[in-house]
C-alpha positions in Angstrom: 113.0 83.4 104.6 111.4 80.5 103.8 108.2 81.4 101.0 107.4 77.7 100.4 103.6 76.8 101.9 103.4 74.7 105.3 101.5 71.7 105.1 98.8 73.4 106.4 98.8 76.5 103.8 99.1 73.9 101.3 95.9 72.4 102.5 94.2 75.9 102.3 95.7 76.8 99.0 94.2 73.5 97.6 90.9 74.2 98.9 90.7 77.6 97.7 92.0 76.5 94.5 89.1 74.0 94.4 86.4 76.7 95.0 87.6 79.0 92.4 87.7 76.6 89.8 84.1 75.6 90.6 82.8 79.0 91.4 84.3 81.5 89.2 81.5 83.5 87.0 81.2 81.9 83.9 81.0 84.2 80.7 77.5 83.1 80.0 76.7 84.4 83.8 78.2 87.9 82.9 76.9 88.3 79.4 74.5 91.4 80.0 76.0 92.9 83.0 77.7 96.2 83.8 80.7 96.8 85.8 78.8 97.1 88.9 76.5 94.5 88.8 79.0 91.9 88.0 81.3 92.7 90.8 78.3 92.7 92.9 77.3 89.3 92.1 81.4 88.1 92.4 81.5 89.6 95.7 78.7 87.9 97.3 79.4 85.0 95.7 82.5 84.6 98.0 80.9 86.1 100.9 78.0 83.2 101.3 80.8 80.8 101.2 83.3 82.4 103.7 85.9 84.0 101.0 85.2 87.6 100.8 87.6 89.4 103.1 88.5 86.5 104.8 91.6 88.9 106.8 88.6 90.6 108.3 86.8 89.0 112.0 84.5 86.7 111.1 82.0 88.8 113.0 82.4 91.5 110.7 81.8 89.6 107.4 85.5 87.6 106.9 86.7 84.9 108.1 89.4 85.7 110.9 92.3 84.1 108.1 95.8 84.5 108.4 98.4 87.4 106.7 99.6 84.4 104.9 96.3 82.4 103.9 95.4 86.1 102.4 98.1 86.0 100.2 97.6 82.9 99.1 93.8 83.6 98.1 95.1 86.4 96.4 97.7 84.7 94.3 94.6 82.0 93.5 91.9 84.2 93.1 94.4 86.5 90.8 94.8 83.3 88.3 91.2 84.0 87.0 90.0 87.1 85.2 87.0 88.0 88.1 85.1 91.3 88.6 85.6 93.4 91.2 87.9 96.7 91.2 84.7 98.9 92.5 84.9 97.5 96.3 88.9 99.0 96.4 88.2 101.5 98.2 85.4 100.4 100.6 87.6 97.6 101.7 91.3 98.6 101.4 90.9 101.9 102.9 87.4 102.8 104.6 87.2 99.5 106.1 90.2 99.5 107.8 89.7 103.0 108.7 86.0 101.8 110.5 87.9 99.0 112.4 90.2 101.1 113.8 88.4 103.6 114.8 84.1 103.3 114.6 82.1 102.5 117.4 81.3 98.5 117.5 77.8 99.3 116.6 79.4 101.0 113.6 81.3 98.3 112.5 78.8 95.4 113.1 76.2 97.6 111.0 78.7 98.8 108.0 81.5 95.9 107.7 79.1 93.1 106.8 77.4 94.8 103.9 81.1 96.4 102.8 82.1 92.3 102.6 79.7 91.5 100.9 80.0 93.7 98.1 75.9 95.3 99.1 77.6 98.6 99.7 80.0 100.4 98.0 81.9 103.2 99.6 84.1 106.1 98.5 86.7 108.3 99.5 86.0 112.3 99.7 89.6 113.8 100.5 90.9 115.8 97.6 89.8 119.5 97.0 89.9 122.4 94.1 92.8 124.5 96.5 94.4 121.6 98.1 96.8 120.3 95.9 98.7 117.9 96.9 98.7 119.4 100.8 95.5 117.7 102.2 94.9 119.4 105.4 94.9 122.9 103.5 91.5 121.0 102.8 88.3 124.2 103.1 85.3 122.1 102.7 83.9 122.8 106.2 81.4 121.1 109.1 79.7 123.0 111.6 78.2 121.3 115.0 74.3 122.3 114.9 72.8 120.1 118.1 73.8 116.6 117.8 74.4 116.9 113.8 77.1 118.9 111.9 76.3 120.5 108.6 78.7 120.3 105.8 78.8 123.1 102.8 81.9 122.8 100.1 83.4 120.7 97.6 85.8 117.7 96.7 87.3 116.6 93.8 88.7 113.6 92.1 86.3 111.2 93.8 86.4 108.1 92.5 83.2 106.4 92.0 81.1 108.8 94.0 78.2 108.4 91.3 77.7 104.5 92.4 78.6 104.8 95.9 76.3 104.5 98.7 78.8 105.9 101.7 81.9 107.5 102.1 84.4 108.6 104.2 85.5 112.4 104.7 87.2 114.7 106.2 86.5 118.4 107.2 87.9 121.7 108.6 85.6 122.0 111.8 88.0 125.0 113.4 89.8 127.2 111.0 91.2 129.3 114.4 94.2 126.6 114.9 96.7 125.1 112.5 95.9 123.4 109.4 96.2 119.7 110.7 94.5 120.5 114.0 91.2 121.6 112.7 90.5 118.8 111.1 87.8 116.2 111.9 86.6 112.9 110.3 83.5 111.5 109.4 81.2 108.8 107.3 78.1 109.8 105.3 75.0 108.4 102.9 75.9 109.5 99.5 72.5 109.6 99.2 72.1 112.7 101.7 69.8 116.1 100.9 72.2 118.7 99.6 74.8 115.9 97.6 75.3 116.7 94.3 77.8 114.7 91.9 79.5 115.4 88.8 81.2 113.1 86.4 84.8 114.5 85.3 85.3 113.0 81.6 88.9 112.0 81.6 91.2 111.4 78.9 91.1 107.8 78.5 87.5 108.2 78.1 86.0 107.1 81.0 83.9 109.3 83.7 84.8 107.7 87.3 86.0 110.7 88.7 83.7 113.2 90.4 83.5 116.3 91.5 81.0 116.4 95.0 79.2 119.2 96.0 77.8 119.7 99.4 75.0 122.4 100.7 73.9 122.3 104.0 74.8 118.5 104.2 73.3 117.4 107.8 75.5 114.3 109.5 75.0 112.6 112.8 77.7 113.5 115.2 77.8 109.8 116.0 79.1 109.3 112.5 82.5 110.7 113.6 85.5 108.7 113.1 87.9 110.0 116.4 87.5 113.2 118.3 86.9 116.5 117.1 90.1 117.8 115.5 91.8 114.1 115.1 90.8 114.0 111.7 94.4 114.0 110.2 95.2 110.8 112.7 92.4 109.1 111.1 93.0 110.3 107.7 96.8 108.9 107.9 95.1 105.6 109.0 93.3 105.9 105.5 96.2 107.6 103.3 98.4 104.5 104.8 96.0 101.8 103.8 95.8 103.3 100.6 99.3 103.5 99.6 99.4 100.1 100.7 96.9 99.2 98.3 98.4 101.2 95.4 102.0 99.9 96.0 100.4 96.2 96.0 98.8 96.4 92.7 95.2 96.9 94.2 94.1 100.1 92.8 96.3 99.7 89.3 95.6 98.6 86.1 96.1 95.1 84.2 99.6 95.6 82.7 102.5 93.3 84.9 105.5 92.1 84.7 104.3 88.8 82.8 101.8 90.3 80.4 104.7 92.7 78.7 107.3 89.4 79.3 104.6 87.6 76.6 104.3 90.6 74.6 108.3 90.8 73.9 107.7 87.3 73.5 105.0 87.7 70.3 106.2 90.0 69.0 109.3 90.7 66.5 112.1 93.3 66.0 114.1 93.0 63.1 112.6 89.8 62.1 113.8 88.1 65.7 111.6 87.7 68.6 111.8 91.2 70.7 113.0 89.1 73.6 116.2 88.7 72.1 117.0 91.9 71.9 119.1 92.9 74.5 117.4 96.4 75.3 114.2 94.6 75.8 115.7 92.0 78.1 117.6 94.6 80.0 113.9 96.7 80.5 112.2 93.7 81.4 114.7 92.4 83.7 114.7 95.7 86.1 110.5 94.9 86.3 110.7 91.6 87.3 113.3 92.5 90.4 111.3 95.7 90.9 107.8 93.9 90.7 109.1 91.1 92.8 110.8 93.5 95.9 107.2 95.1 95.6 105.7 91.5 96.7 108.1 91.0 99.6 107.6 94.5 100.5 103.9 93.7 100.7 104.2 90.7 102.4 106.3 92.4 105.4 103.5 94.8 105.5 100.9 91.8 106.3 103.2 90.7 108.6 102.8 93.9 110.5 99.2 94.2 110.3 98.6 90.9 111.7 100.5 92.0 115.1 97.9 94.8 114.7 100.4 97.6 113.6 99.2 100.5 111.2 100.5 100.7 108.1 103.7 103.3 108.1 105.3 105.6 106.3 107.9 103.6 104.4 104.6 101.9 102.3 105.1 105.0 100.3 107.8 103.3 99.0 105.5 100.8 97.2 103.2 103.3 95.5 106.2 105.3 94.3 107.2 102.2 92.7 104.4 100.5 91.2 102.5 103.3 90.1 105.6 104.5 87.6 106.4 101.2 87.0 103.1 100.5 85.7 103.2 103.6 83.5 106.5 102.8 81.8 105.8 99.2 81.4 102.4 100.3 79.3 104.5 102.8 77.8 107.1 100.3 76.4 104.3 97.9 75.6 102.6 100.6 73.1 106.0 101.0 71.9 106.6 97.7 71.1 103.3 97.2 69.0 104.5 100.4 67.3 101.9 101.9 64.9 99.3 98.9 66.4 100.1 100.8 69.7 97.8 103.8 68.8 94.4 101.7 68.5 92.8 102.0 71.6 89.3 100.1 70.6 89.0 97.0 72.4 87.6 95.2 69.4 90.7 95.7 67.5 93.2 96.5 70.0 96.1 94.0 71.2 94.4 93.0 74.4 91.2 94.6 74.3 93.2 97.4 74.5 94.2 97.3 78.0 97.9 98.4 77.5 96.8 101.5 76.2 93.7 102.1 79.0 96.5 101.8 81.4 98.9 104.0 79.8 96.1 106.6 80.0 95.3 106.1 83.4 98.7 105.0 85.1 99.3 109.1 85.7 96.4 108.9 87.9 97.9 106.3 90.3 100.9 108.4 90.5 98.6 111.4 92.1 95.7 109.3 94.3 96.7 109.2 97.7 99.7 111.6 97.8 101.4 112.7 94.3 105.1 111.0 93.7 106.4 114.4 94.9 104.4 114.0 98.3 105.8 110.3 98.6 109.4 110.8 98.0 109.1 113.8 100.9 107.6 111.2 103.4 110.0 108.8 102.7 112.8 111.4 102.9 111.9 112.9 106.6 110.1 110.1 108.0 111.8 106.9 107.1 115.3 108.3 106.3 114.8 111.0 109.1 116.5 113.7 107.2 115.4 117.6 107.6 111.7 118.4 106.8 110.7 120.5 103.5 109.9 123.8 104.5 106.7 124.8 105.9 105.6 128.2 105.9 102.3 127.8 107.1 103.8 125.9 110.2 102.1 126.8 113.5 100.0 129.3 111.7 96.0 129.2 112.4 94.5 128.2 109.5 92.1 131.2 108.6 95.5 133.4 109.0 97.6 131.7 106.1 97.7 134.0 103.2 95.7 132.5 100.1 95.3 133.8 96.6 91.2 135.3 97.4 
């Protein structure tokens, strides 16, 4: 394959590269603002001048680009240190759910403001019982007229504090199997009988939430698919997801290139770590890891743009990256050696990012299916070998045996 740019992407890499380096926030324009407010003004920063997106139809907020001219604003736009990580899941995994299945009114209404970073979304999937299985989910919706009300719980949502939608799913007929009861929907966040609690983690941050719903009242017309298709929309979501995750979307800032200048700093035995040949050896299996990861997301553009869903073997890139990213932090921490244990950002190598990644590269190894759950879909659905046992198989869901 040939990865060198047409005249034509050249053309568009140039003029994206132009932009950038004339419309990046400056430090002075960020001095004073929080995470949010800076991505916010990022966001529609590129979305008044046609860069937000830009895979998306222009009629939606984008700009109808190319697989390829998306790649190449992300390698440009990834050359500067820009807000942004709150829109991740609004427009790597709700968005793409909306388009493929919302109503056109839906998506002319939702996608613009989504694109241009005015509204936020999150994702409520994961439950106190569930584990890893998400379609044992028991948060539950019942049709009341021409709304459905929703009383339960989810867990581990990120960002649900900020958000202003999000996407759900919820067991509206426990009398057939698991994945058959199970229906999708959209919401305000902002809903009567909504109520959100931070979950302090251990690298000291609060962006998971726990979500409480009583008596929460949602339009039927907010209902991604038919009733019981909610685990075909949810895999259009979990796909996206993984997707994101393997590429690097939803990780943190340690790569390939920022431990290869570490070794490069720093000394072992009065030499350059670099030279040692452990070091090499570690950094070596990154680089052709991190760079099968690329191509691997770069076939996967390919298939969306012939309008293909994501598949099964993206798992493959979140098993990957997301242990990758832990060990690489890991060795980085090691490396620094007793400097390794500061975590403040005013003293820290890095502003301490090597070590905020090492605390929160477990969590990327659970969102959107747990390694476990990635090496099983991998296993029956891309190898085709035998599936894991089920015991619940073909059993209505209110009959499988629980621990109450």
């Amino acid at each position: 394959m040939d990865f060198n740019d047409t005249p034509e992407e050249a053309a568009f890499r140039e003029e994206a590269r132009e932009w950038l380096k004339a419309n990046v926030p400056t430090r002075e324009e960020l001095e004073g603002l929080d995470e949010i407010e800076a991505s916010k003004l990022w966001q529609k920063r590129k979305y008044d001048a046609g860069w937000a997106c830009i895979r998306w139809p222009a009629e939606y907020g984008g700009r109808s680009a190319s697989p390829i001219e998306q790649v190449i604003w992300n390698q440009e736009e990834g050359k500067h240190a820009v807000p942004g990580g709150v829109f991740g899941i609004g427009q790597g995994m709700a968005a793409p759910t909306l388009m493929a299945w919302a109503s056109e009114e839906h998506k002319r209404k939702h996608l613009p403001p989504l694109a241009s970073g005015e509204h936020i979304w999150c994702q409520l999937f994961s439950e106190p019982a569930g584990g890893s299985d998400l379609a044992a989910l028991r948060t539950r919706a019942e049709k009341d007229g021409d709304e459905w009300v929703i009383n339960g719980q989810k867990i581990w949502t990120s960002g649900a504090h900020y958000s202003d939608y999000g996407i759900i799913v919820l067991r509206t007929d426990p009398t057939v199997p698991k994945h058959k009861g199970l229906s999708y929907f959209f919401l305000d966040m902002k809903s009567p009988g909504i109520e959100i609690r931070p979950i302090k983690q251990i690298s000291g941050g609060a962006n998971f939430n726990e979500v409480y719903f009583n008596d929460v009242r949602v339009p039927d017309d907010q209902r991604l698919g038919a009733v019981g298709q909610g685990w075909q929309v949810a895999l259009t979501t979990l796909m996206n997801e993984r997707l994101a995750i393997g590429a690097g979307g939803l990780g943190g800032g340690v790569g390939f290139r920022q431990v290869f200048n570490l070794a490069r700093k720093l000394e072992i035995d009065g030499e350059p770590a670099i030279r040692d040949r452990n070091v090499r050896a570690r950094l070596a299996n990154w680089y052709a890891q991190e760079t099968g990861l690329k191509y691997t997301g770069y076939r996967a553009l390919s298939a969306l743009s012939r309008g293909d869903t994501p598949g099964p073997e993206n798992s493959i890139g979140k098993l990957v990256a997301a242990s990758k990213t832990q060990d690489m932090a890991s060795f980085a921490m090691d490396l620094l050696e007793l400097s390794g244990a500061v975590s403040d950002p005013a003293y820290a190598e890095a502003h301490g990012m090597y070590q905020a990644t090492f605390m929160g590269a477990p969590g990327s190894r659970i969102a959107g299916g747990s390694d476990e759950i990635m090496l099983n879909i991998l296993s029956e659905r891309v190898l085709g070998l035998p599936q894991d046992v089920r015991v619940d198989k073909g059993i209505p869901f209110n009959e499988v045996p629980t621990g109450r």
